[in-house]
Wavefront OBJ file of the C-alpha trace (Angstrom):
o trace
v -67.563 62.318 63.748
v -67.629 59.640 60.833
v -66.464 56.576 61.971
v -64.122 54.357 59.907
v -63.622 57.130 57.122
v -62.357 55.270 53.306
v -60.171 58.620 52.380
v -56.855 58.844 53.508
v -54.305 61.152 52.811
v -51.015 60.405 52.889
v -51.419 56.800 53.819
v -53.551 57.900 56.939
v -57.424 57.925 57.171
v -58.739 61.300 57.637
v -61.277 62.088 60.220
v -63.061 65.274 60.438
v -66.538 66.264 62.205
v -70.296 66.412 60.477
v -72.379 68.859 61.831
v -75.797 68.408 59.878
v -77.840 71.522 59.866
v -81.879 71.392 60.063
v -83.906 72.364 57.008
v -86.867 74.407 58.403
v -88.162 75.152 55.327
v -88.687 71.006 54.094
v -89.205 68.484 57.218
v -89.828 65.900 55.114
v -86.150 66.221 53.828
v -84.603 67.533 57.230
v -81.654 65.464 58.380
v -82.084 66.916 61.711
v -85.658 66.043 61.910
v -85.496 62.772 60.788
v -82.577 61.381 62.716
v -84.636 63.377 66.086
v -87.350 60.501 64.695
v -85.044 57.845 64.764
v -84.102 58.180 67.995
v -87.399 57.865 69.609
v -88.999 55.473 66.796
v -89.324 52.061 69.430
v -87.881 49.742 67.174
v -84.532 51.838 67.907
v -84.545 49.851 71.203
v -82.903 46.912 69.449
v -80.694 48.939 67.835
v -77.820 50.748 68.255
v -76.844 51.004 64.446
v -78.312 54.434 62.719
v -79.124 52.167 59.721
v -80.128 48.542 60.204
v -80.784 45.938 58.360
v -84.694 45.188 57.959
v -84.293 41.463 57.699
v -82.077 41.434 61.022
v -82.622 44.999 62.624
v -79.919 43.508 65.697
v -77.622 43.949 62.729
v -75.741 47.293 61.135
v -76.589 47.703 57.363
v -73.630 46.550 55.144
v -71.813 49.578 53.591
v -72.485 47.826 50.317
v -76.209 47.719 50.726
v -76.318 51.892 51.620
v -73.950 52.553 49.055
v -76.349 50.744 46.664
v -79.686 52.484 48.144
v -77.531 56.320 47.279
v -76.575 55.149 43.906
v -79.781 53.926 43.167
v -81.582 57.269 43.865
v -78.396 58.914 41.976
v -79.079 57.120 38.794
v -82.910 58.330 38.672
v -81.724 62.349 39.211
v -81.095 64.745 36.145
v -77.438 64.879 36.698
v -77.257 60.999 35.352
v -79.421 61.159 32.242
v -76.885 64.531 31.205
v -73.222 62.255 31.518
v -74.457 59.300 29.798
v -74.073 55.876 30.943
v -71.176 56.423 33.509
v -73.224 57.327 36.467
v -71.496 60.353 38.475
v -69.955 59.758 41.892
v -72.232 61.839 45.075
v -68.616 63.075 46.216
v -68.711 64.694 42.498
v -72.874 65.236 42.458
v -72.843 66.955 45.824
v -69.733 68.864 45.262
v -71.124 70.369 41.735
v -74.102 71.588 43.536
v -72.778 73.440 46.556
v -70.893 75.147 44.052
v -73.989 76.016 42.054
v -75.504 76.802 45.220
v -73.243 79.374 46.369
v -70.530 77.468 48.555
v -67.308 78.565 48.018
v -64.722 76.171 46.497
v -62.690 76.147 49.603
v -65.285 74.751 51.528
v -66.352 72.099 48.692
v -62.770 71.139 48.800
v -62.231 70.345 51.966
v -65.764 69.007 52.894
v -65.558 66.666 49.674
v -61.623 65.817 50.960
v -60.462 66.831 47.674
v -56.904 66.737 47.546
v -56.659 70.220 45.181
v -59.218 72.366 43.196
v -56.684 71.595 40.089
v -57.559 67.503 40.572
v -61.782 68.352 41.053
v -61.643 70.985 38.381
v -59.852 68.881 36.017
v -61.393 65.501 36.667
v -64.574 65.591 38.888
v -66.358 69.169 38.307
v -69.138 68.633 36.253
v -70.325 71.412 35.649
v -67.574 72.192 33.583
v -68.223 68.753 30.972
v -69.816 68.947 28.117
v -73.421 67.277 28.137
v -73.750 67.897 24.223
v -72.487 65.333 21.743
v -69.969 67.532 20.268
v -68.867 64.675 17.466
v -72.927 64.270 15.980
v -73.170 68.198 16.244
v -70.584 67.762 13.845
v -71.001 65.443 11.571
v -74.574 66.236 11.238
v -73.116 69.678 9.916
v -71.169 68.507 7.393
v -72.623 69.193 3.657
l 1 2 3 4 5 6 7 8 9 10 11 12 13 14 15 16 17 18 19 20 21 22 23 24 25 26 27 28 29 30 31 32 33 34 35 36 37 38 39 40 41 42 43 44 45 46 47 48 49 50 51 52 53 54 55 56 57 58 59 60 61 62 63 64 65 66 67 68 69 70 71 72 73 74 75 76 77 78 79 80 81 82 83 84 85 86 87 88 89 90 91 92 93 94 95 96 97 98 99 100 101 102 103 104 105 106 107 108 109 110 111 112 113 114 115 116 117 118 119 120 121 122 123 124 125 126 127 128 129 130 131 132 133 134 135 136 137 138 139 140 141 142 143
């Protein structure tokens, strides 16, 4: 279950189960794998956190700091160079690419708490904005 969830719907936070699949094709990038790892690596015997801080590993790692570590690896994927400067948000990333990858919208909604396709369609979906410069297209037309 995630702990402490920011979305809330109707002035209530909503809490909803993660089940994280394996990967067997890609270890290297299997959550399931990797978090097996954890739990045995023997530095997790002064820990109880799933992410720690390196300086103080007695410590959980501020929300701040892992939001900053995702957004960092975010703003070096193709999805950032194609919108420009405004860096994407990974509710928006990852929700673009289950779709491209099959998922059906119901389940990107309600994974992604979207409140309605209508508000992620009309304000989140990528896929659907334009990564041309429509205004130079133009003006470099004109005689």
């Amino acid at each position: 279950m995630i702990v402490a969830p920011k979305e809330t719907r109707n002035g209530r936070r909503i809490y909803k189960d993660l089940t994280l699949l394996p990967l067997p094709d890609d270890v290297e990038l299997c959550p399931v794998h990797t978090f097996k790892a954890l739990l045995v690596h023997p530095s997790r015997a002064t820990s109880d956190f799933l992410f720690v801080n390196s300086r103080q590993p007695t410590q959980p790692l501020a929300v701040t700091t892992l939001s900053t570590y995702v957004r960092s690896v975010l703003y070096l994927s193709p999805t950032a160079s194609q919108v420009g400067s405004r860096l994407p948000s990974v509710r928006s990333v990852a929700s673009d690419k289950a779709l491209r990858n099959g998922v059906p919208l119901d389940e990107v909604l309600l994974m992604g708490n979207w409140s309605s396709s209508t508000v992620f369609n009309n304000h989140y979906r990528r896929d659907r904005q334009t990564v041309q410069n429509i205004s130079a297209a133009v003006i470099n037309e004109i005689p």
